[in-house]
N, C-alpha and C positions, 0 to 999 in steps of 0.2 A: 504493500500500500504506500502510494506518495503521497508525505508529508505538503501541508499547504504550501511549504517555502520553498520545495520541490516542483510543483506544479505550477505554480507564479513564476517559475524560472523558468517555465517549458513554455507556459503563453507568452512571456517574453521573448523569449528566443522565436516564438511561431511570427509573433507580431514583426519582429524585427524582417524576419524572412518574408514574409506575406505584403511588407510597405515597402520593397526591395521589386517584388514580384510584379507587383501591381504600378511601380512609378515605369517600369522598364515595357510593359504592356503598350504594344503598338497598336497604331488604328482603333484609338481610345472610341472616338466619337461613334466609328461604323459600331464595332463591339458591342457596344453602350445601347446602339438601337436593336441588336439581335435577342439582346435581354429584355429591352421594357417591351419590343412586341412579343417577346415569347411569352411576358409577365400579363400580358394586355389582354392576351388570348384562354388565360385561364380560366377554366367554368369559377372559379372563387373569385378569380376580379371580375368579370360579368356578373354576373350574381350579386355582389355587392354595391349598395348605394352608397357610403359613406367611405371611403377610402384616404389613410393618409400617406402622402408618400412623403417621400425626405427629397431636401435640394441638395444636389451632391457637393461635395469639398472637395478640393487634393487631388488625389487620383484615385477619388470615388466612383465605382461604374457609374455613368452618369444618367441624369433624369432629367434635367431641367429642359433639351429637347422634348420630352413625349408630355412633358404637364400642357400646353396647349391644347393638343389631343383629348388629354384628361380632363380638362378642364370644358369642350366643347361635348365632353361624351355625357352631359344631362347628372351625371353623379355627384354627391358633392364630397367635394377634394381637401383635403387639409394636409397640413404641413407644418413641421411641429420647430420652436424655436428654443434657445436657452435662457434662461433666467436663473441667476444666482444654482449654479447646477442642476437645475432642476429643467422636466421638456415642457415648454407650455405648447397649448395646440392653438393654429390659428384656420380659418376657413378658409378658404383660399378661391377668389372668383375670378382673376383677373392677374396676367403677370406683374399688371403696374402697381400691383399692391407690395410686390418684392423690391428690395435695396440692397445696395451693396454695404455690408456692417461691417463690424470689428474683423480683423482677421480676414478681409475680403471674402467674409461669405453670404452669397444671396439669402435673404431673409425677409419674413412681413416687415413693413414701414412701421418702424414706431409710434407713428402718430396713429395707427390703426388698431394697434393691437389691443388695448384693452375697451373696443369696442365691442356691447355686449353682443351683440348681432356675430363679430366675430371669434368669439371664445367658445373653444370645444370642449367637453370631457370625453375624456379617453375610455369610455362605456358605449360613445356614442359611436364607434368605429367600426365599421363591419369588416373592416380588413385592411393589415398595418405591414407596410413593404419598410424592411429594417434595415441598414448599412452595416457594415461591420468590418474587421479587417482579414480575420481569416477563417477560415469555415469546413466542417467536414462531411461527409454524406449523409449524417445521421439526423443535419441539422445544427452540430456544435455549433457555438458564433463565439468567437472572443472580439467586443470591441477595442477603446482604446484604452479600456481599463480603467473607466470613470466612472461607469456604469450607470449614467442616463438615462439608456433604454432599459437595463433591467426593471428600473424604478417603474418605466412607464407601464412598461409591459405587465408587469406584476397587475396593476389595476385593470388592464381589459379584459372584457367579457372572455371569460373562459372557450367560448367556440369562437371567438375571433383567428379565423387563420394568422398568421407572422410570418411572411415570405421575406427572403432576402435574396440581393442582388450581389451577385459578386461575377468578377473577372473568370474563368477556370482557373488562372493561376494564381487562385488566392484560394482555393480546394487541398485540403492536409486530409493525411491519414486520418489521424483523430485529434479532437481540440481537448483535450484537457477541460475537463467541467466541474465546476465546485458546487455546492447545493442552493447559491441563489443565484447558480445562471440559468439561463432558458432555452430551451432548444427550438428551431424553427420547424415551422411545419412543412415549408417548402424553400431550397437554394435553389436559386435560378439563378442559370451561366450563358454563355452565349451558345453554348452547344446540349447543356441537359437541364432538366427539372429532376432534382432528388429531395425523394419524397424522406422528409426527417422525422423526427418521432414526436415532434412539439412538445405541448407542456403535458401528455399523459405518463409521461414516465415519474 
């Protein structure tokens, strides 16, 4: 059995590998659109009204091309922001509602966001596409060790699917999991969907 300090050692080492993997990923942009129409075409994103997706950072597979899409496809779309560590959710209608923030990451206009019209709870989600930095077929996700999303995750609706986006080359044997991480229900790459064991385990 590995020790906590042991396994914090090993998603380190995976992280380091996986932000190594994914900066070096060529033909970000094409990539990036094989995933969100592969993610687009799932019976769980059809199906679902209320969807949040994330604006990608860094060398995040990317999203911010298909939110137009998303945004024109009659569902409503949210997009989650940070506050004092924590992920607030914001409603999302429109791209002009996004700005360039700290850290140059597109995000809701501050002048908007604590408009009650756009404030979500994370109950009201029927389905939440997760970022992460490296992932295994099971569903593992290790983020960037802040644990953000665990937080958020931990409060949605139990049958909320939790799909995540990643490169192939951010796909590991296995991720190391401690008892308040979460697994996804489904990884999507630009070449597969692996079906993960989510939060029944």
């Amino acid at each position: 059995m590995q020790t906590t300090e042991q396994l914090s050692q090993r998603k380190t080492e995976i992280r380091a590998a996986a932000h190594a993997a994914r900066k070096s990923q060529p033909d970000k942009d094409a990539v990036s659109r094989r995933i969100t129409d592969r993610v687009m075409s799932l019976a769980d994103y059809q199906s679902a009204n209320c969807v949040m997706w994330y604006v990608d950072v860094r060398d995040e597979a990317r999203t911010r091309h298909a939110l137009p899409d998303a945004l024109a496809s009659g569902k409503r779309i949210v997009v989650p922001f940070c506050v004092d560590g924590e992920l607030e959710l914001f409603h999302l209608e429109s791209m002009d509602e996004l700005e360039t923030g700290m850290y140059k990451i597109l995000e809701p206009r501050a002048d908007l966001r604590d408009a009650p019209a756009k404030r979500v709870d994370v109950t009201a989600l029927d389905l939440i596409l997760v970022p992460g930095v490296a992932f295994d077929s099971r569903g593992g996700r290790t983020g960037h060790g802040k644990g953000y999303y665990d937080k958020l995750l931990e409060n949605a609706r139990q049958e909320t699917p939790l799909i995540s986006l990643a490169f192939e080359c951010q796909m590991f044997d296995e991720i190391p999991m401690q008892d308040h991480d979460i697994f996804m229900d489904k990884v999507v790459t630009e070449d597969h969907v692996y079906q993960g064991v989510g939060r029944n385990v």
